[in-house]
N, C-alpha and C positions, 0 to 999 in steps of 0.2 A: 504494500500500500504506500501512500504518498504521503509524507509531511503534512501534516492541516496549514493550512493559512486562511485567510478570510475574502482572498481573492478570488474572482471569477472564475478563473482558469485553474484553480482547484475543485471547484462543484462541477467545472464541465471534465475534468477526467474522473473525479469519482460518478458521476453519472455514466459516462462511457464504460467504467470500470463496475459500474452494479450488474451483477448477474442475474437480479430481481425485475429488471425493469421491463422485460418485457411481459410482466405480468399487468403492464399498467392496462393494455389491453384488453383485459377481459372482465373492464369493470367501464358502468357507466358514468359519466360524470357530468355533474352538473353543469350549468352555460351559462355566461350571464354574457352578453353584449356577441352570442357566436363565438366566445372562448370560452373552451374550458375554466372551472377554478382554481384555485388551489385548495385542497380539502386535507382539514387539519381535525375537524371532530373527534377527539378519542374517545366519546362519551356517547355512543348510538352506536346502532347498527352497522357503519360501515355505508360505504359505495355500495349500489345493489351490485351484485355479479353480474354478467350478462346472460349468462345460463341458466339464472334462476325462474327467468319466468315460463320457461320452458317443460321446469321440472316442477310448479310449483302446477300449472295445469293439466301436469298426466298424472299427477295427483287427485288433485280437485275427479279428474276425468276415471280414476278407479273408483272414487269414492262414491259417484254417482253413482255409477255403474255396480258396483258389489259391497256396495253402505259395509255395515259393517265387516263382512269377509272378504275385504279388501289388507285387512288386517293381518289375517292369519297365512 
């Protein structure tokens, strides 16, 4: 890793250098003005995922379908 400093050109190689980041992708993120935020909440839920709503209506869609022995 790199020395910290508080200059630019230290957040642009630790950025280059996060192995995380392309996680940023699979999350939705709010807009305000047609940009992204920047989202700092540590106290909620999180960014929705983008796959959740996916997963959250083949749910709903068993439940319908087999109420409770959707279960078992």
């Amino acid at each position: 890793m790199f020395a910290f400093t508080t200059d630019r050109s230290y957040a642009q190689q630790a950025d280059a250098a996060d192995i995380l980041a392309g996680f940023k992708k699979e999350f939705h993120f709010p807009k305000k003005n047609d940009q992204d935020v920047i989202y700092f909440c540590g106290n909620s839920l999180g960014l929705q995922p983008r796959l959740v709503q996916s997963a959250i209506e083949t749910e709903l869609t068993t439940w319908r379908g087999l109420a409770v022995g959707g279960y078992f």
